[in-house]
MARBAKOL-907344 format. One record per residue: residue in three letters; chain; residue number from 1; x, y negated, z of N, C-alpha, C in turn. Coordinates in nm, 4 decimals, always signed. Atoms other than C-alpha are relative to their C-alpha. Layout:
! residues N
> resn / chain / resi / n_xx / n_yy / n_zz / ca_xx / ca_yy / ca_zz / c_xx / c_yy / c_zz
> ala / A / NUM / X / Y / Z / X / Y / Z / X / Y / Z;
...
END
This chain:
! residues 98
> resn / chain / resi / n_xx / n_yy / n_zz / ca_xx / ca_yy / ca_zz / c_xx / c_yy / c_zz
> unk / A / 1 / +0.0755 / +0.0005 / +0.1228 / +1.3175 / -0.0191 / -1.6085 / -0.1130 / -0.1026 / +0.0126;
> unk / A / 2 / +0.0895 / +0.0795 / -0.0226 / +1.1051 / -0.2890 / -1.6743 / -0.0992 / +0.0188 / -0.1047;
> unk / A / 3 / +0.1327 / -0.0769 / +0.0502 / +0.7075 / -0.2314 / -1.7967 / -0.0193 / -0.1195 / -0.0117;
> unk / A / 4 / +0.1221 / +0.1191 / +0.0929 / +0.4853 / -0.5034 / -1.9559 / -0.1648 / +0.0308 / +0.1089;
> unk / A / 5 / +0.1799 / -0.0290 / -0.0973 / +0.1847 / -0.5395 / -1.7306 / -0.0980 / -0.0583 / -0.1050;
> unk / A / 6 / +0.1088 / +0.0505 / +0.0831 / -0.1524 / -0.5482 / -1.9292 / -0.0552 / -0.1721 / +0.0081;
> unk / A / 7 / +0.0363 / +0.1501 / +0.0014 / -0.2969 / -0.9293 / -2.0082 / -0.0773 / +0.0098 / +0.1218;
> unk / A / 8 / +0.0870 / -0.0104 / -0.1003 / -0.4843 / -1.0292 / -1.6950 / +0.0347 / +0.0708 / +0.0965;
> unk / A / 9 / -0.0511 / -0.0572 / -0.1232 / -0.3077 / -0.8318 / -1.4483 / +0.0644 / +0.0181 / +0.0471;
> unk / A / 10 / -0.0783 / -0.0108 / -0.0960 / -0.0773 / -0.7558 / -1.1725 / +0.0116 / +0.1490 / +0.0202;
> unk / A / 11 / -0.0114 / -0.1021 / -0.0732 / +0.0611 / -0.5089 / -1.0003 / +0.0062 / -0.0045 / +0.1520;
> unk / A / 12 / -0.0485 / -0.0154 / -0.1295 / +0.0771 / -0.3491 / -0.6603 / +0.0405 / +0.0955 / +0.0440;
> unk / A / 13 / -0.0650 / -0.0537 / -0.0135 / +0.3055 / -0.1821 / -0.5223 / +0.0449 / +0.0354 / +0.1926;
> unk / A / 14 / -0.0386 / -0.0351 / -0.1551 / +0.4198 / -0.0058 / -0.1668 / -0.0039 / +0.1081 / +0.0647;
> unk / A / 15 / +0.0120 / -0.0689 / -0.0656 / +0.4337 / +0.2070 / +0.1177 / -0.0309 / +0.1089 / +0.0560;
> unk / A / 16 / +0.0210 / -0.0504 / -0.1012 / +0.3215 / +0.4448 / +0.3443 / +0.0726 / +0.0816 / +0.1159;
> unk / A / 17 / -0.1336 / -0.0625 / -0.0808 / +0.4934 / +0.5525 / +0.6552 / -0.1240 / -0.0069 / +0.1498;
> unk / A / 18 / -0.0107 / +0.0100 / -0.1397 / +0.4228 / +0.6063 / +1.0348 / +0.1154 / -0.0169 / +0.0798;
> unk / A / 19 / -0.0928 / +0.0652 / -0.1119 / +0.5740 / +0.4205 / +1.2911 / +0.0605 / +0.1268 / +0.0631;
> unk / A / 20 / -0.1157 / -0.1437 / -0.0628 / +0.8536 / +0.6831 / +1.4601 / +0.0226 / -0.0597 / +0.1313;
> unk / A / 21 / -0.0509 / +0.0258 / -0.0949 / +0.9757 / +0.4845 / +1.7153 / -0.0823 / -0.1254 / +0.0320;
> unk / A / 22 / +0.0200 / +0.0980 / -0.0539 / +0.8990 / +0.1626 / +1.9444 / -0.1885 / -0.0180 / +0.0380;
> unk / A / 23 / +0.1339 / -0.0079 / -0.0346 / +0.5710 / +0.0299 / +2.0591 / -0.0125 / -0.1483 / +0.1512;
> unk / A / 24 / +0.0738 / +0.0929 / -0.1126 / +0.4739 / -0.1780 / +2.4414 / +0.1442 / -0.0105 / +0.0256;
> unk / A / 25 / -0.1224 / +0.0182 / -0.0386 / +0.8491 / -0.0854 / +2.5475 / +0.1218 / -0.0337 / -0.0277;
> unk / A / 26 / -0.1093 / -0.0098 / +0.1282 / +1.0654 / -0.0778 / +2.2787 / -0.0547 / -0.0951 / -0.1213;
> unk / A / 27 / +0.0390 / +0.0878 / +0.0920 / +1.0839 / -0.2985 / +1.9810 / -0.0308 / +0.1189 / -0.1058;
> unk / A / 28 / +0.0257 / -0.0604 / +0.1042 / +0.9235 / -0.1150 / +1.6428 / +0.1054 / -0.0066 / -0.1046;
> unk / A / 29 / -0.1823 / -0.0526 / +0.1141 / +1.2259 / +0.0033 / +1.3758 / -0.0373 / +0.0890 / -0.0630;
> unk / A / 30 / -0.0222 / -0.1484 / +0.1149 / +1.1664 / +0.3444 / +1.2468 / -0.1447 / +0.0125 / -0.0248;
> unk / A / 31 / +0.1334 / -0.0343 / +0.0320 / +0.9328 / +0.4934 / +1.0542 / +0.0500 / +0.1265 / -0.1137;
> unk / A / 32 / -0.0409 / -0.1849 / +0.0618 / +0.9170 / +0.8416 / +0.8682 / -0.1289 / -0.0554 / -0.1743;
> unk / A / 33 / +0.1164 / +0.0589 / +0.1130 / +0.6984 / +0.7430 / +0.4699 / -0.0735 / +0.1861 / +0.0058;
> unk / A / 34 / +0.1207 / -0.1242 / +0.0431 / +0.4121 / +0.9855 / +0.3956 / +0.0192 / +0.0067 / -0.1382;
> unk / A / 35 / +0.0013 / -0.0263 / +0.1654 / +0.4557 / +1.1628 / +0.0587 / -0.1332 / +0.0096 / -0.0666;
> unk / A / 36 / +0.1089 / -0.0488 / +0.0739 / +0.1710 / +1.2756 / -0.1546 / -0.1335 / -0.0303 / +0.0724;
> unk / A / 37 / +0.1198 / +0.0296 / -0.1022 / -0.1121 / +1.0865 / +0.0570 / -0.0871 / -0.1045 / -0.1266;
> unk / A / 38 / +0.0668 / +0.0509 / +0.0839 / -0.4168 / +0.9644 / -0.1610 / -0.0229 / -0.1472 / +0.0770;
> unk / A / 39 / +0.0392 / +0.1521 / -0.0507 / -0.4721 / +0.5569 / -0.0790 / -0.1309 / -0.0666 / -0.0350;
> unk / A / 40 / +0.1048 / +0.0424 / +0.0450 / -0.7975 / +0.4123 / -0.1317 / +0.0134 / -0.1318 / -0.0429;
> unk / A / 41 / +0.0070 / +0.1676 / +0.0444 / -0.8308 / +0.1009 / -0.3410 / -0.1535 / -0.0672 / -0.0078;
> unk / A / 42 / +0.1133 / +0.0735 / +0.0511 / -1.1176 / -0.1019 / -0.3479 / -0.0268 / -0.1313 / -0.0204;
> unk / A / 43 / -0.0190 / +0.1341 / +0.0324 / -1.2555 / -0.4551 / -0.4944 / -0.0074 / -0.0785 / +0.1458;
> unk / A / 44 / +0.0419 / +0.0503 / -0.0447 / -1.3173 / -0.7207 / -0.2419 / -0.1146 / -0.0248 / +0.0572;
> unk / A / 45 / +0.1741 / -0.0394 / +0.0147 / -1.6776 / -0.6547 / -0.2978 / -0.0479 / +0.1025 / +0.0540;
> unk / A / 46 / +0.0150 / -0.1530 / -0.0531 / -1.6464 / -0.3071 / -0.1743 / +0.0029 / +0.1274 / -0.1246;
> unk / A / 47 / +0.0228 / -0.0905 / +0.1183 / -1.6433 / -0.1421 / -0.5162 / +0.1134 / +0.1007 / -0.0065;
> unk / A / 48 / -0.1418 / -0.0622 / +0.0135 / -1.4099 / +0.1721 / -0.5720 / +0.0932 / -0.0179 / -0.0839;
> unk / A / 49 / -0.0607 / -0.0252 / +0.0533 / -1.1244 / +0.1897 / -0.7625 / +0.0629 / +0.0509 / +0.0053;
> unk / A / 50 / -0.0412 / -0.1352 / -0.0179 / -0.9394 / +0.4271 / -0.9007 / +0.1198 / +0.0321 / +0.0971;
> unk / A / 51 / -0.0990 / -0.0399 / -0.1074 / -0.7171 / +0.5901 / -0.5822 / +0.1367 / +0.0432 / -0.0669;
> unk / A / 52 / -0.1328 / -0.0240 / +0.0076 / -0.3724 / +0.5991 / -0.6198 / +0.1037 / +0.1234 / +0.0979;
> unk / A / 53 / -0.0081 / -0.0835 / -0.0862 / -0.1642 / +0.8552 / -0.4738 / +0.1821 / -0.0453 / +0.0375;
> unk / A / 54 / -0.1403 / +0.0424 / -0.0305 / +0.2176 / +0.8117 / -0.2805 / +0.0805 / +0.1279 / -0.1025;
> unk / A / 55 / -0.0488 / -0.1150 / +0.0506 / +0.4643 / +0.9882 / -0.4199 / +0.1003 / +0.0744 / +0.1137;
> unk / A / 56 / -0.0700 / -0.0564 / -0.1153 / +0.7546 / +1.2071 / -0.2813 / +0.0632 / -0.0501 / +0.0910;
> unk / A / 57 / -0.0602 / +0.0885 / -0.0695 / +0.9318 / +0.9385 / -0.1394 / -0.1037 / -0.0801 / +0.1139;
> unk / A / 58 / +0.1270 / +0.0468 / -0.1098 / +0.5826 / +0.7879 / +0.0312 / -0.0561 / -0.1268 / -0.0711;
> unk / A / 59 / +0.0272 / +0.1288 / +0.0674 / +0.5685 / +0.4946 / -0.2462 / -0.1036 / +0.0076 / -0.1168;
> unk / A / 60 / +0.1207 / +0.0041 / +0.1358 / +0.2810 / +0.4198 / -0.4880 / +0.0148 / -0.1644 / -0.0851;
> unk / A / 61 / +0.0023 / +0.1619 / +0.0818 / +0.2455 / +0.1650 / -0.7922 / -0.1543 / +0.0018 / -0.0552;
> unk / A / 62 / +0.1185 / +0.0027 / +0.0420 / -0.0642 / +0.0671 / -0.9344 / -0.0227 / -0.1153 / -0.1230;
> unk / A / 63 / +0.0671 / +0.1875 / +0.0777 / -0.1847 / -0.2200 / -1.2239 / -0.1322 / -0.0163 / +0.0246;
> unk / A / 64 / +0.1382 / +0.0092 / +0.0250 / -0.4846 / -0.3652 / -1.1700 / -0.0487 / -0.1880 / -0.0253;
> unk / A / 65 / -0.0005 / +0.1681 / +0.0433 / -0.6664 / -0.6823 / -1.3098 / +0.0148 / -0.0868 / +0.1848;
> unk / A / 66 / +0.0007 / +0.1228 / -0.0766 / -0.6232 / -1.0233 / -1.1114 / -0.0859 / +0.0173 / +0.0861;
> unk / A / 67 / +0.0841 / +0.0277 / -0.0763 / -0.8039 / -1.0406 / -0.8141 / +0.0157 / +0.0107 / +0.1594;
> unk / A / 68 / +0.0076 / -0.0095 / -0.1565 / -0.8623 / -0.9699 / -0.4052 / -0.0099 / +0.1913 / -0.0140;
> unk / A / 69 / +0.0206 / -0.1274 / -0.0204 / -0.8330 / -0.5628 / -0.2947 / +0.0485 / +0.0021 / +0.1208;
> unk / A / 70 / -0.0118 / -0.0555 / -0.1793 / -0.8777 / -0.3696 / +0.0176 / +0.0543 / +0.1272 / -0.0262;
> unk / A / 71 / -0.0545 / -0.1099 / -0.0274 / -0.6676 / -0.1213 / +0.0783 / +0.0900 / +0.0712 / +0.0589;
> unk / A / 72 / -0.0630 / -0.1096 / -0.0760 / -0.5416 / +0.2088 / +0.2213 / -0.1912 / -0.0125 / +0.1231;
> unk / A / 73 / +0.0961 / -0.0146 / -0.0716 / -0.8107 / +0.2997 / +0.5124 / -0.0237 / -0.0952 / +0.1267;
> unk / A / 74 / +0.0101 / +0.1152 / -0.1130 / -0.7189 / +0.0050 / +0.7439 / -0.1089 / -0.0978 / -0.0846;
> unk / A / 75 / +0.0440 / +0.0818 / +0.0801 / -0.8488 / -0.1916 / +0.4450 / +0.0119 / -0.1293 / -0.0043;
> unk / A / 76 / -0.0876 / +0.1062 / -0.0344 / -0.5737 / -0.4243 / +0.4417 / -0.0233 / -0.1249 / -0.1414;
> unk / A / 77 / +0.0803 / +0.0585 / +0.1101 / -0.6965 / -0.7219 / +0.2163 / +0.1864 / -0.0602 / -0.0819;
> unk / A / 78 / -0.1217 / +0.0155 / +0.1158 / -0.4270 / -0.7740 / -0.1064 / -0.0495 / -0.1004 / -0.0679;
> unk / A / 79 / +0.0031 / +0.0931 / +0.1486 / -0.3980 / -1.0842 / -0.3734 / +0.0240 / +0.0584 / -0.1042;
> unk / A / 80 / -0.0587 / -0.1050 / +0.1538 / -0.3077 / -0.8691 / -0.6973 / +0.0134 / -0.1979 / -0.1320;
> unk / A / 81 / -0.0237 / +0.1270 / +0.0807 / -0.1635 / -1.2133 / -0.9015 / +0.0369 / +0.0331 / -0.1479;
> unk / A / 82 / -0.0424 / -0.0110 / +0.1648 / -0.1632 / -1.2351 / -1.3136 / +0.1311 / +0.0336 / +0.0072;
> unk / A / 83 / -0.1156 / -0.0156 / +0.0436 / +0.1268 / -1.0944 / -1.4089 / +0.1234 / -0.0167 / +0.1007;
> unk / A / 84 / -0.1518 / -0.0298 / -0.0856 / +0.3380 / -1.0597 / -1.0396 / -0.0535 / +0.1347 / +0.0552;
> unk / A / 85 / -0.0011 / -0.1445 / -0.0459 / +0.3854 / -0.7828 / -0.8622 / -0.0009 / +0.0141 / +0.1369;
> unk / A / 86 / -0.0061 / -0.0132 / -0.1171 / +0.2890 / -0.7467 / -0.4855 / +0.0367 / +0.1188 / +0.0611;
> unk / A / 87 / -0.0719 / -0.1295 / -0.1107 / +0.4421 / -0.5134 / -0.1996 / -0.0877 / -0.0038 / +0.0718;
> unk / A / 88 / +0.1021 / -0.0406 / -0.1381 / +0.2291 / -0.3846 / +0.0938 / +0.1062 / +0.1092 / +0.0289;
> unk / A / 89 / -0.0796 / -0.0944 / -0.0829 / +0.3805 / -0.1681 / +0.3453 / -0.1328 / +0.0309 / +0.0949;
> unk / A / 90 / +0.0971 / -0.0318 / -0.0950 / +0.1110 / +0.0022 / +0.5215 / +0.0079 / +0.1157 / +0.1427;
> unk / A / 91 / +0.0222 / -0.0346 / -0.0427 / +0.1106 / +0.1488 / +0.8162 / -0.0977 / +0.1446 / +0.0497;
> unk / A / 92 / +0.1422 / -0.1098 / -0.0077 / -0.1056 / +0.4721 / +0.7973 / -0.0083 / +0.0654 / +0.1272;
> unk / A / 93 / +0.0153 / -0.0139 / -0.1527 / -0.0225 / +0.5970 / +1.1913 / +0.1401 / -0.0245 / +0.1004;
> unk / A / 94 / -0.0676 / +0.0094 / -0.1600 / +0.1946 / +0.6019 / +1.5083 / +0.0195 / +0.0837 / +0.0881;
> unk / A / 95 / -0.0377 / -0.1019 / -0.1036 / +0.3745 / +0.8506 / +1.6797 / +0.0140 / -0.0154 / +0.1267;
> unk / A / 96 / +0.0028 / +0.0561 / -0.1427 / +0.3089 / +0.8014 / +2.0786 / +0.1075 / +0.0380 / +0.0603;
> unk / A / 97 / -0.1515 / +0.0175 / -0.0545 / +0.6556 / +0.6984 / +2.2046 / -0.0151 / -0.0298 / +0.1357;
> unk / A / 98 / -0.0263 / +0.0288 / -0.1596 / +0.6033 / +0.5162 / +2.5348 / -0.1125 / +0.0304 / +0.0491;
END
């Protein structure tokens, strides 16, 4: 299904999961997504915006105008581009394998 993003903005779109497997010994592969986990968005500036939440699957969407955002709690820095649509895959932890 395809949506109409508001004038001036983008979307973003993605993730959350913990690493399952690999690490120092092993190469990294699996990962288990986090469902219903709130994500923090904020501007570039540090300003909040409004938190998004994963869903059952562990995936969240969001629109927000054009600009730079930090987010999830690593505060992984995002482009949000007029009218495309970015992926993030975030990392939220790491199950100690080796």
């Amino acid at each position: 299904m395809e949506v109409k993003l508001p004038e001036g903005s983008g979307a973003l779109v993605g993730i959350c999961y913990v690493q399952s497997y690999g690490g120092k010994l092993k190469p990294a592969g699996g990962f288990h997504a986090v469902p219903m986990l709130e994500v923090p968005v904020t501007s570039a500036a540090g300003k909040p915006v409004t938190p998004v939440q994963t869903d059952t699957a562990g995936y969240f969407a969001i629109s927000l105008p054009a600009g730079s955002y930090l987010v999830g709690n690593q505060r992984v820095e995002v482009k949000v581009d007029n009218g495309k649509t970015s992926f993030i895959p975030l990392r939220v932890g790491k199950r100690m394998v080796d």
